[in-house]
Backbone and ligand atoms as CSV (ligand in chain L), in Angstrom:
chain,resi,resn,atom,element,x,y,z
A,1,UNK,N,N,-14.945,2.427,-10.081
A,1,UNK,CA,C,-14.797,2.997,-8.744
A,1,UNK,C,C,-13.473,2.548,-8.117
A,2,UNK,N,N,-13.134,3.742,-7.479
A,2,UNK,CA,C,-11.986,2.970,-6.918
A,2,UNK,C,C,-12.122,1.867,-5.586
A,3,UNK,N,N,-11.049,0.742,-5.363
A,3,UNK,CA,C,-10.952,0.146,-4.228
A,3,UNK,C,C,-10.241,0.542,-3.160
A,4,UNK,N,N,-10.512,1.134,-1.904
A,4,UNK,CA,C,-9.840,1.468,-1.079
A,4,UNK,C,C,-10.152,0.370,0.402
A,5,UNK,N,N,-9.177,0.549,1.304
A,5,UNK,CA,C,-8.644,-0.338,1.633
A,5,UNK,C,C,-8.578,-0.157,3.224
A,6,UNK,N,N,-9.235,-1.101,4.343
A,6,UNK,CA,C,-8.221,-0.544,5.401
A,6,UNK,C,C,-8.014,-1.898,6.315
A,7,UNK,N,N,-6.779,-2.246,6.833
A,7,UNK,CA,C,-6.194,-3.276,6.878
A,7,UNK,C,C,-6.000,-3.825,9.003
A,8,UNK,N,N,-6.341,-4.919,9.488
A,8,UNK,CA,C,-6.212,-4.799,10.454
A,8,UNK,C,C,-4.839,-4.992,11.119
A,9,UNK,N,N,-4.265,-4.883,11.979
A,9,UNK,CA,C,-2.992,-4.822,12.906
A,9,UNK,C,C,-1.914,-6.242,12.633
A,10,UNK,N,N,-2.294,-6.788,12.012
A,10,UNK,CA,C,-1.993,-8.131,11.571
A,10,UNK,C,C,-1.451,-8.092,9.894
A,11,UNK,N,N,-1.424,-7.207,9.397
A,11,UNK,CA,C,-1.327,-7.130,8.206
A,11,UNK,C,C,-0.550,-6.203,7.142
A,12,UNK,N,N,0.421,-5.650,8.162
A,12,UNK,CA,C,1.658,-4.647,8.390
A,12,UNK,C,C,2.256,-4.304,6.476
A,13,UNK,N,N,2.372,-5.636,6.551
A,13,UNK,CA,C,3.929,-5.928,5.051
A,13,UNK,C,C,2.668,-5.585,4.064
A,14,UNK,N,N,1.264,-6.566,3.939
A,14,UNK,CA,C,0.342,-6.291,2.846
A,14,UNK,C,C,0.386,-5.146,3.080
A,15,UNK,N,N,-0.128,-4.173,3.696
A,15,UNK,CA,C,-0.309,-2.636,3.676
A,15,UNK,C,C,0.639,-1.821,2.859
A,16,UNK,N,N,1.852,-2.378,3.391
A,16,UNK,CA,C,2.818,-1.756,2.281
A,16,UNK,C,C,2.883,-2.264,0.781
A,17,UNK,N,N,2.723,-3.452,0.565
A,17,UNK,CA,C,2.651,-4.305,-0.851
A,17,UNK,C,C,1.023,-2.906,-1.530
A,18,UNK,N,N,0.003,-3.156,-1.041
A,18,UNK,CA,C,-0.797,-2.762,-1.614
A,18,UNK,C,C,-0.497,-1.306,-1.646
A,19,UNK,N,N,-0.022,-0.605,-0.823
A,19,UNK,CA,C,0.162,1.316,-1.302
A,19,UNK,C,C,1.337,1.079,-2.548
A,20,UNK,N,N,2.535,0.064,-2.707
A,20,UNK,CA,C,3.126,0.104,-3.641
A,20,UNK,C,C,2.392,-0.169,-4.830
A,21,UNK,N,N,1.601,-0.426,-5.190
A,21,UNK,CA,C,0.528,-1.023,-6.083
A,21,UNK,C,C,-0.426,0.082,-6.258
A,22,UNK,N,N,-0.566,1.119,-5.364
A,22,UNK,CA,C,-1.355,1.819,-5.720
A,22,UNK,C,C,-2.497,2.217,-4.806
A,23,UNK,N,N,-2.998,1.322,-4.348
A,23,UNK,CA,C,-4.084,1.258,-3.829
A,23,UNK,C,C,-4.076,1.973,-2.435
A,24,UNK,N,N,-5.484,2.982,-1.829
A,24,UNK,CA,C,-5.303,3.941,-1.023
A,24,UNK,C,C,-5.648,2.535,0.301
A,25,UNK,N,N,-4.703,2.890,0.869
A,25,UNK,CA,C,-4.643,1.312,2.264
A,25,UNK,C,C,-4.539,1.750,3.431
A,26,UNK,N,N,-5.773,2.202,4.747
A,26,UNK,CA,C,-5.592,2.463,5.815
A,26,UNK,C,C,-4.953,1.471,6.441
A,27,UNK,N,N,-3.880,1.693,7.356
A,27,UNK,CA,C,-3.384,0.573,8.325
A,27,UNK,C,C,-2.413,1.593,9.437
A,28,UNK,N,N,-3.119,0.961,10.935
A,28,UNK,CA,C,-2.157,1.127,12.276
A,28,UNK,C,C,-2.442,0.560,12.799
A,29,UNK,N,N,-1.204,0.327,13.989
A,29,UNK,CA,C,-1.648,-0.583,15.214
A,29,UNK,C,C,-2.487,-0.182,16.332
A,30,UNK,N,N,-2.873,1.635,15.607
A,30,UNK,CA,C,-3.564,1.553,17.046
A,30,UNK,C,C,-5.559,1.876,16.672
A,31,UNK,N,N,-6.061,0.975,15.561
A,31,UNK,CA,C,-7.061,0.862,15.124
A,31,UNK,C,C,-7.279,-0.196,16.100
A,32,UNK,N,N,-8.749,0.077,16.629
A,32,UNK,CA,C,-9.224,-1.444,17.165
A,32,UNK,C,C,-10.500,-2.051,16.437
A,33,UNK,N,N,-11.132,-3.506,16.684
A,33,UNK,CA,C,-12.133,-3.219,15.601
A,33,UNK,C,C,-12.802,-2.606,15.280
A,34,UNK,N,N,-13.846,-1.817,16.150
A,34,UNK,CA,C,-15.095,-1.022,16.264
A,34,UNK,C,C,-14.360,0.196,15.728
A,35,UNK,N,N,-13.185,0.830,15.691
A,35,UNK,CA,C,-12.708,1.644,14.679
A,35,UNK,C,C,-12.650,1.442,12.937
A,36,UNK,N,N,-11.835,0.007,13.264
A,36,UNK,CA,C,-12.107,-0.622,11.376
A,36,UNK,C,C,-13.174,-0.732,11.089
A,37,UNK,N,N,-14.661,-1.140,11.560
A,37,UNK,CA,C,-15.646,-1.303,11.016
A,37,UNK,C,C,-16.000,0.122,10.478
A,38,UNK,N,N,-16.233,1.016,11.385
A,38,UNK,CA,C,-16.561,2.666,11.501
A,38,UNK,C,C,-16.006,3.090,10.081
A,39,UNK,N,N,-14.437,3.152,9.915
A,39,UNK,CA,C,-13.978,3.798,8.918
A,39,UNK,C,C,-14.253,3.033,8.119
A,40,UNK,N,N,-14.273,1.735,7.757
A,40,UNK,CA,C,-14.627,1.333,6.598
A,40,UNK,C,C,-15.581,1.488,5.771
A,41,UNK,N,N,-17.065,1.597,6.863
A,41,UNK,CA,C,-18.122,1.892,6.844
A,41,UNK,C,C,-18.820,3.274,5.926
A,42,UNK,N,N,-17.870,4.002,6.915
A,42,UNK,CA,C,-17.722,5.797,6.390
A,42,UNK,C,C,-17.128,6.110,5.537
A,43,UNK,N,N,-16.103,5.018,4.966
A,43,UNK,CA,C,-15.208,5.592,3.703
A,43,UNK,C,C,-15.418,4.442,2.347
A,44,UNK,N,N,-16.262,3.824,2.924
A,44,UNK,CA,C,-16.159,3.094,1.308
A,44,UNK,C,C,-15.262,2.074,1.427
A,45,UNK,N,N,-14.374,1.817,2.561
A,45,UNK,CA,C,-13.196,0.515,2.590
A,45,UNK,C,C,-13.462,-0.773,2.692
A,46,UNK,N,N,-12.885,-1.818,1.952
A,46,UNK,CA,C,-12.911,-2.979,1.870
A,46,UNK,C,C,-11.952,-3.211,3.323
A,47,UNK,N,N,-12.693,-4.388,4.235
A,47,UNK,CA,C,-11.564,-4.516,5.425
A,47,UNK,C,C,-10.845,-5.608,5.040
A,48,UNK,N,N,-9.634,-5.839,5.420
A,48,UNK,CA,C,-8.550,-7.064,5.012
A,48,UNK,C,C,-7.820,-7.356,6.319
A,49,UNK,N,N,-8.555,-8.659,6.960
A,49,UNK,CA,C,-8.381,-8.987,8.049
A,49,UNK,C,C,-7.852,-10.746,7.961
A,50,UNK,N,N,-7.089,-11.085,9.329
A,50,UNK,CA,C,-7.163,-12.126,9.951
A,50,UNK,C,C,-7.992,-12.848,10.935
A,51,UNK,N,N,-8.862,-11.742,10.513
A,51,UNK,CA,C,-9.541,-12.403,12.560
A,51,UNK,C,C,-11.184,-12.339,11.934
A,52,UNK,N,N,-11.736,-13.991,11.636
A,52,UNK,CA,C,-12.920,-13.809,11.347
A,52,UNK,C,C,-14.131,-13.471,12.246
A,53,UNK,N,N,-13.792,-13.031,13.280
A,53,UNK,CA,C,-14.451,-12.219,14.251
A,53,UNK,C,C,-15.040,-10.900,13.708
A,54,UNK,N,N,-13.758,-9.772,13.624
A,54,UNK,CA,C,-13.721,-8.871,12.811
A,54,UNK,C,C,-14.370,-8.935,11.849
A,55,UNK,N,N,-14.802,-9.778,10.841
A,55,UNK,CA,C,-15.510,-9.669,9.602
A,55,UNK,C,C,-16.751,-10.003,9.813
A,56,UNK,N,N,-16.926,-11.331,10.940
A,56,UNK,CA,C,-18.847,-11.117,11.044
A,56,UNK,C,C,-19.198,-10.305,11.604
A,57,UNK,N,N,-18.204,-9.209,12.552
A,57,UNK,CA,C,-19.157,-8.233,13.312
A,57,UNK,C,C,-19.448,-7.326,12.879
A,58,UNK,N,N,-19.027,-6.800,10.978
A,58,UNK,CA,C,-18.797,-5.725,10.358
A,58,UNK,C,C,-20.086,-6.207,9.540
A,59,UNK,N,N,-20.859,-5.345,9.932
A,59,UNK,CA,C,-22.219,-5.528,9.450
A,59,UNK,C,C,-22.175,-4.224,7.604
A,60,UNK,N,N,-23.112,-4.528,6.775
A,60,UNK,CA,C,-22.934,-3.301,6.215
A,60,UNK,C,C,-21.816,-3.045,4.981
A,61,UNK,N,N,-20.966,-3.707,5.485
A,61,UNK,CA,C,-19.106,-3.780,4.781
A,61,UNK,C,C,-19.072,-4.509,4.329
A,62,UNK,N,N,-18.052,-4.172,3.547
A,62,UNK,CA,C,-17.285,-5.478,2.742
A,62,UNK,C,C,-16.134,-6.136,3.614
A,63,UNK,N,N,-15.745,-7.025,3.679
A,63,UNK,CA,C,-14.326,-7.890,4.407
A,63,UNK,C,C,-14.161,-9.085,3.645
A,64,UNK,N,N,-12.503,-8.859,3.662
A,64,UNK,CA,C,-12.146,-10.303,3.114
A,64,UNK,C,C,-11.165,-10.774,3.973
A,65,UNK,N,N,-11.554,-11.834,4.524
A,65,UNK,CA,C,-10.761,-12.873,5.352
A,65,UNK,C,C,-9.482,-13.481,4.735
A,66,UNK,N,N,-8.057,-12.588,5.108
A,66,UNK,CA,C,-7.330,-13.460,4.166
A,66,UNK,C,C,-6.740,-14.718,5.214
A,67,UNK,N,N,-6.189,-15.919,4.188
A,67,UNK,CA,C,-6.131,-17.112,4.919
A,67,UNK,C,C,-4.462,-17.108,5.358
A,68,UNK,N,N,-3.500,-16.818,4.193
A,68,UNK,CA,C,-2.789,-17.362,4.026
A,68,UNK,C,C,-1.688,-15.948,5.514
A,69,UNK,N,N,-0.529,-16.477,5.899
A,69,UNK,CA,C,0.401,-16.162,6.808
A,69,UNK,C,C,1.434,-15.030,6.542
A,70,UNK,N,N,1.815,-15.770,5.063
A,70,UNK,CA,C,3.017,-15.255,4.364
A,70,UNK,C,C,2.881,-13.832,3.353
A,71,UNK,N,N,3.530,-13.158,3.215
A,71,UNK,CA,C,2.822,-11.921,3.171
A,71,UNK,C,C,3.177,-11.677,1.340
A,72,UNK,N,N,4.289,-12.386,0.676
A,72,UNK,CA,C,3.772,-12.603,-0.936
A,72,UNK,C,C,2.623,-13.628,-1.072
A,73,UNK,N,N,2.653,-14.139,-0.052
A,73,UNK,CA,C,1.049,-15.536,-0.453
A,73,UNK,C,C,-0.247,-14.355,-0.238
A,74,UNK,N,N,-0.257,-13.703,0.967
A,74,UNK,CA,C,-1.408,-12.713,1.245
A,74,UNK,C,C,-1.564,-11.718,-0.115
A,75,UNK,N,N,-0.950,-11.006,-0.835
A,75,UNK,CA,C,-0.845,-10.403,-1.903
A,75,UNK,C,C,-1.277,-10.933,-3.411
A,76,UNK,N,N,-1.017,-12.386,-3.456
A,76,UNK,CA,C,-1.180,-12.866,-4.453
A,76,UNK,C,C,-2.770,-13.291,-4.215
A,77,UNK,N,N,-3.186,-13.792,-2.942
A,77,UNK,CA,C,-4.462,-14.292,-2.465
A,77,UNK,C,C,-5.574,-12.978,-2.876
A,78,UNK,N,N,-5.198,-11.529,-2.083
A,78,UNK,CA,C,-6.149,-10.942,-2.234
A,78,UNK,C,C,-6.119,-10.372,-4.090
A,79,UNK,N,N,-5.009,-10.291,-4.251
A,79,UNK,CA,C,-5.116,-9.876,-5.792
A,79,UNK,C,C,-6.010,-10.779,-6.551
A,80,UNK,N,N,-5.773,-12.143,-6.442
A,80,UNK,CA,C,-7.225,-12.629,-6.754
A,80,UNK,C,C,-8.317,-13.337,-6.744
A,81,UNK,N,N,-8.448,-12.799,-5.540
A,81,UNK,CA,C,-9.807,-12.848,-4.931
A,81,UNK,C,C,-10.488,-11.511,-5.266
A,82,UNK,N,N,-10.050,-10.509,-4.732
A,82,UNK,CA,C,-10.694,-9.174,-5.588
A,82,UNK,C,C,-10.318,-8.701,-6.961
A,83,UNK,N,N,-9.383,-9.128,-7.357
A,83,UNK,CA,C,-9.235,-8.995,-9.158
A,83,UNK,C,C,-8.831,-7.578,-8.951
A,84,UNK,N,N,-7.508,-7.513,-8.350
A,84,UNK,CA,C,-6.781,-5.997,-8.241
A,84,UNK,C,C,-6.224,-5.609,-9.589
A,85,UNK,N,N,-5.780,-6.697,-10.092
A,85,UNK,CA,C,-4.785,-6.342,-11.430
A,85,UNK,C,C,-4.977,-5.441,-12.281
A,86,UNK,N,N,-6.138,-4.996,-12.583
A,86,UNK,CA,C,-6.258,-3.867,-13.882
A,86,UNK,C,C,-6.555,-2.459,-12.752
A,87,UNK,N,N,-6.369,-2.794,-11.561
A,87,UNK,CA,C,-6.364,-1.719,-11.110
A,87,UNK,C,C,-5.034,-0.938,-10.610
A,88,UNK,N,N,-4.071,-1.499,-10.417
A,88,UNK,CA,C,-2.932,-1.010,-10.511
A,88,UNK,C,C,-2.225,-0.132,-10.869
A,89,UNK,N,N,-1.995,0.987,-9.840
A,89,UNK,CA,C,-0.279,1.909,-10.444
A,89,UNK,C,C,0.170,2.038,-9.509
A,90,UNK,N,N,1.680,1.068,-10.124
A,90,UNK,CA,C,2.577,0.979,-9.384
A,90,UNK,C,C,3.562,2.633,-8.963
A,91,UNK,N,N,4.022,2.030,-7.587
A,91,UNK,CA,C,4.675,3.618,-7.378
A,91,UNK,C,C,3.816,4.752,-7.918
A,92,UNK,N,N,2.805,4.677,-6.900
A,92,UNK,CA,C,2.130,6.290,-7.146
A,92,UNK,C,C,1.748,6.690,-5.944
A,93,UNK,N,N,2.176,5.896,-4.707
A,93,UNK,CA,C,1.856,6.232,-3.567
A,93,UNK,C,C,2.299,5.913,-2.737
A,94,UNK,N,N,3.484,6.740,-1.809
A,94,UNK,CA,C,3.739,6.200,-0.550
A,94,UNK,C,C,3.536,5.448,0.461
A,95,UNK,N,N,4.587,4.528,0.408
A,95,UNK,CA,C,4.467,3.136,1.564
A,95,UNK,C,C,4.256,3.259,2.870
A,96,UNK,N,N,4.546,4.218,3.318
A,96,UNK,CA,C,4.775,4.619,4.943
A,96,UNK,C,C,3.474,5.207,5.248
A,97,UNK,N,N,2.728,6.576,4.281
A,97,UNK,CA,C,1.818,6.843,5.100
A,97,UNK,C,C,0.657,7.111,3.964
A,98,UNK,N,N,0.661,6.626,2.466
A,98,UNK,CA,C,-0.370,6.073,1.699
A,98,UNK,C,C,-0.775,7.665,1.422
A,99,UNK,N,N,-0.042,8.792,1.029
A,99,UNK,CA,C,-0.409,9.627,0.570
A,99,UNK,C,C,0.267,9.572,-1.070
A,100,UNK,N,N,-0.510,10.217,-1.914
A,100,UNK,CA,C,0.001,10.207,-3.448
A,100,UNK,C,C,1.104,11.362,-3.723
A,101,UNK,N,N,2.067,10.522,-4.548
A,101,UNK,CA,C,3.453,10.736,-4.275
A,101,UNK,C,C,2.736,12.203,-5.288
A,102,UNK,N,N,3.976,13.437,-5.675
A,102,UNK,CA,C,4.170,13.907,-6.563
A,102,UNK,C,C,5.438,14.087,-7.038
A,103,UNK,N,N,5.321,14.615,-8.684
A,103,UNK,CA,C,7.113,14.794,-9.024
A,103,UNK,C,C,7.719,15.898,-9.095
A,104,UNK,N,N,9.203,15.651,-8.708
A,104,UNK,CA,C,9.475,16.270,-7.820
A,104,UNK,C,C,11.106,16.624,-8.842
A,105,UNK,N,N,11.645,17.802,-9.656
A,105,UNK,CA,C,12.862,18.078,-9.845
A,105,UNK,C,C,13.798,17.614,-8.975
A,106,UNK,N,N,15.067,17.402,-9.738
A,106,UNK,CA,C,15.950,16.611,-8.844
A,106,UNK,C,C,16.834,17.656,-8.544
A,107,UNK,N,N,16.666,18.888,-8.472
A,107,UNK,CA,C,17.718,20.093,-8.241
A,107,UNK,C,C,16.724,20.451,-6.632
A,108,UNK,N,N,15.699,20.296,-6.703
A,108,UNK,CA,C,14.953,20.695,-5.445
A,108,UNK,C,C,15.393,20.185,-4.550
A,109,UNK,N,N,15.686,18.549,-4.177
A,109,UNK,CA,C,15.787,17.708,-3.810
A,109,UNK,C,C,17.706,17.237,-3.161
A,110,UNK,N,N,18.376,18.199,-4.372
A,110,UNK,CA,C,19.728,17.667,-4.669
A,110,UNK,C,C,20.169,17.190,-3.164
A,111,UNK,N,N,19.840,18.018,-2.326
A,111,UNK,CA,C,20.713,18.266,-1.460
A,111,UNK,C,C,20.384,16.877,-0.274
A,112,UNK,N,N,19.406,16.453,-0.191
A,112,UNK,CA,C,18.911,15.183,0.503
A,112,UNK,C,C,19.264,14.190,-0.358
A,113,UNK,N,N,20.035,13.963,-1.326
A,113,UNK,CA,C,20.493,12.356,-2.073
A,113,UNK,C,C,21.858,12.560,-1.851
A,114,UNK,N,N,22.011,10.752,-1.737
A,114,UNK,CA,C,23.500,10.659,-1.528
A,114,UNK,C,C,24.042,10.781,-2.601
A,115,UNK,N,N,25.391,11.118,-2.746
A,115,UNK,CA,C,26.436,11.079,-3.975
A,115,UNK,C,C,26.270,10.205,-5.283
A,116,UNK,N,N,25.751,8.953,-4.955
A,116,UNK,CA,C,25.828,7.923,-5.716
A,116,UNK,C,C,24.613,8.105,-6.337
A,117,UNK,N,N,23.565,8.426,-5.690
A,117,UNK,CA,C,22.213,8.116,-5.999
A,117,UNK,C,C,21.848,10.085,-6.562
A,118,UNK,N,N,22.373,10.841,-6.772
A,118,UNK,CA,C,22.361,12.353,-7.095
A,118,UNK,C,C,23.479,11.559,-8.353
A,119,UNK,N,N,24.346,11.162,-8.877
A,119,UNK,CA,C,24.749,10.485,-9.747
A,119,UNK,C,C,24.425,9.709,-11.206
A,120,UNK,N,N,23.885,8.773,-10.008
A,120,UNK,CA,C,22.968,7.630,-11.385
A,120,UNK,C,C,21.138,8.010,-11.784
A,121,UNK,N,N,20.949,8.697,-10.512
A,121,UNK,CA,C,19.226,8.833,-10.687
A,121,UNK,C,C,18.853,10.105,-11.307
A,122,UNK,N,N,17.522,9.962,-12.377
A,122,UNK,CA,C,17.425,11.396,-12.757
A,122,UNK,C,C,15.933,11.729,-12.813
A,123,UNK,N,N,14.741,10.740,-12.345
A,123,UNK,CA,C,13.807,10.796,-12.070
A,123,UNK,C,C,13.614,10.545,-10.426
A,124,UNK,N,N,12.401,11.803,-9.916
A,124,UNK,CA,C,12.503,11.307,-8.600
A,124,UNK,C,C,11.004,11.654,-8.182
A,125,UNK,N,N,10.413,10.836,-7.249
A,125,UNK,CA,C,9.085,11.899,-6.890
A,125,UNK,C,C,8.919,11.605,-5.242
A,126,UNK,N,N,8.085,12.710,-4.588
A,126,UNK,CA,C,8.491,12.996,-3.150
A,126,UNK,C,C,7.099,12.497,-2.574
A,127,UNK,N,N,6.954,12.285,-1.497
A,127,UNK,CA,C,5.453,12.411,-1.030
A,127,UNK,C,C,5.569,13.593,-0.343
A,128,UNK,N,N,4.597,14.556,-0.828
A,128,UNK,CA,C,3.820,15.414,0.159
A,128,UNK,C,C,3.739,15.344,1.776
A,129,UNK,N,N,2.952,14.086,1.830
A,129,UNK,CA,C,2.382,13.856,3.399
A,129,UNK,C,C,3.419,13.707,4.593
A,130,UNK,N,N,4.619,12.521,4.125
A,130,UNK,CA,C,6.188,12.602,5.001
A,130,UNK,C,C,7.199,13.206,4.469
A,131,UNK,N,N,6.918,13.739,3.462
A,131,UNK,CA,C,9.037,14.249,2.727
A,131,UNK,C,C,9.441,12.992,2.212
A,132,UNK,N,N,9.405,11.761,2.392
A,132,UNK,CA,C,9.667,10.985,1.536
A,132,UNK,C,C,10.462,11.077,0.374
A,133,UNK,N,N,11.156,10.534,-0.133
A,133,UNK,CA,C,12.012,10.569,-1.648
A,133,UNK,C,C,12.036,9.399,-2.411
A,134,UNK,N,N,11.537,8.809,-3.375
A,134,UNK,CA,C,11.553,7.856,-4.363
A,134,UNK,C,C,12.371,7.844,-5.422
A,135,UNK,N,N,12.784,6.832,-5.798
A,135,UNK,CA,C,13.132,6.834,-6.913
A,135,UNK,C,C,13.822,5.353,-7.430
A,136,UNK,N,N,14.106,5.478,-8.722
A,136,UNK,CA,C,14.000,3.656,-9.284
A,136,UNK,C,C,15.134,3.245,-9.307
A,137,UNK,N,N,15.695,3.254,-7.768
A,137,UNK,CA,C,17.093,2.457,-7.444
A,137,UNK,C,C,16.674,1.166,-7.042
A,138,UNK,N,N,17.574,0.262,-6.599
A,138,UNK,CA,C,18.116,-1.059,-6.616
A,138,UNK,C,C,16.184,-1.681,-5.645
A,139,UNK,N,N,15.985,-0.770,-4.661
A,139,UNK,CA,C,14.588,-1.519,-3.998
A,139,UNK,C,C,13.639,-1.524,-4.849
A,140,UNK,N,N,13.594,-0.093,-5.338
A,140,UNK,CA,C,12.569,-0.344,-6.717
A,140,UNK,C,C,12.616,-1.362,-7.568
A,141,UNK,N,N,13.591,-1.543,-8.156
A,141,UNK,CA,C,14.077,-2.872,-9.205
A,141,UNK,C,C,13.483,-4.284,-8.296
A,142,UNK,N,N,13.765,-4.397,-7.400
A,142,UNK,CA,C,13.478,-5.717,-6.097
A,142,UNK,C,C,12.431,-5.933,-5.949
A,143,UNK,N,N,11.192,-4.689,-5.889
A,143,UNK,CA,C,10.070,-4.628,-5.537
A,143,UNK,C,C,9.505,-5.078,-7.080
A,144,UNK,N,N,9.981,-4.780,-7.721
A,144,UNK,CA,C,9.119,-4.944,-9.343
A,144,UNK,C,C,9.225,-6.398,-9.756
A,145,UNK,N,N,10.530,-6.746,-9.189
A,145,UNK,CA,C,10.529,-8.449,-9.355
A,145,UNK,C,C,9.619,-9.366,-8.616
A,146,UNK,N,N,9.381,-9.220,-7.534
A,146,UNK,CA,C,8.756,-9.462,-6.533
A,146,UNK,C,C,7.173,-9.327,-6.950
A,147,UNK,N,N,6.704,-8.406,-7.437
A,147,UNK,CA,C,5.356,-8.258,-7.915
A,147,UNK,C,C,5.210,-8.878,-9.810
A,148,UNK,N,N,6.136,-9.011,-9.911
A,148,UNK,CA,C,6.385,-9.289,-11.455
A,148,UNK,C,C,5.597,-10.475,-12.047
A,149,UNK,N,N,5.076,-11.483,-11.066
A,149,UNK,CA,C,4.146,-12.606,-11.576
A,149,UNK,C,C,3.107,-12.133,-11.220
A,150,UNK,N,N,3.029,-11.003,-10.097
A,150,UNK,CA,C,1.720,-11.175,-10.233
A,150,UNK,C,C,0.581,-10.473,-11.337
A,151,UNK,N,N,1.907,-9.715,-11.780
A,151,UNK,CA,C,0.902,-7.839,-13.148
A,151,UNK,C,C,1.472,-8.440,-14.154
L,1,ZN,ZN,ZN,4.620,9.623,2.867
C-alpha cells in the first residue's frame, strides 16, 4: 500500500525532501489541526508533526511525532522510523505542489530553458499541476548527494 503523507505547518523543507522521494505529502500553512486530523483521517495519511498535542488529539490515525529540528536529521528520523526506503522514487513528483511529474519532449518545452540548460540537458519532465520543468542539472545532482546515505 502506498504511504501518503500530510505534514503540519512546521515541517515546510521535510515536505519537500519527501515529494522528492516520491512520496504523495500534503503540506500548507493554512491547515489547522482539526483540518490535519480530517484529511488524514479521510485519505489514508500518516500525520508528521511537531506538536504532540496534534497527535493525541488525532484519534483513529496514524502520527508520528518527529523529534529532531534539523530538517536532514527529520528525514533521516522519519525514514527510519517508518522504513521509507524500499519505497522510494526519486524525482517522480513535484516539490512545490506534490503532483506526479510527466515526460515531457524537450522541443515542447524548448522555448522556456535557458541557453545553457536547452544545451547540456536532454531529458526533461514537467508537472502537470504547476508547469513546472525538471531536469538533472546541478540541484538535481545536490539533491541526490544529500539523500545519498540515506537510499
Ligand atoms: Zn507542480
Amino acid at each position: 500500500m502506498e504511504i501518503k503523507f500530510i505534514l503540519d505547518v512546521h515541517l515546510g523543507r521535510l515536505a519537500k525532501y519527501l515529494r522528492l522521494c516520491g512520496f504523495d505529502t500534503l503540506f500548507s500553512t493554512f491547515y489547522d489541526d482539526r483540518e490535519i486530523t480530517d484529511i488524514a483521517r479521510r485519505e489514508g495519511r500518516v500525520i508528521l508533526t511537531r506538536d504532540r498535542l496534534l497527535i493525541r488529539g488525532a484519534r483513529e490515525v496514524k502520527g508520528y511525532l518527529v523529534k529532531s529540528q534539523n530538517h536532514d536529521e527529520q528525514l533521516r528520523e522519519v525514514f527510519g522510523a517508518l522504513e521509507l526506503r524500499d519505497h522510494v522514487r526519486l524525482f517522480s513528483r513535484c516539490i512545490t505542489c506534490n503532483t506526479l511529474l510527466e515526460d515531457v519532449r524537450k522541443e515542447e518545452i524548448a522555448d522556456r530553458l535557458l541557453a545553457d540548460t536547452r544545451r547540456y540537458f536532454s531529458v526533461f519532465r514537467r508537472c502537470p499541476g504547476c508547469g513546472r520543468i525538471y531536469w538533472e542539472g546541478s540541484h538535481y545532482e545536490n539533491m541526490k548527494k544529500s539523500l545519498a546515505s540515506l537510499l
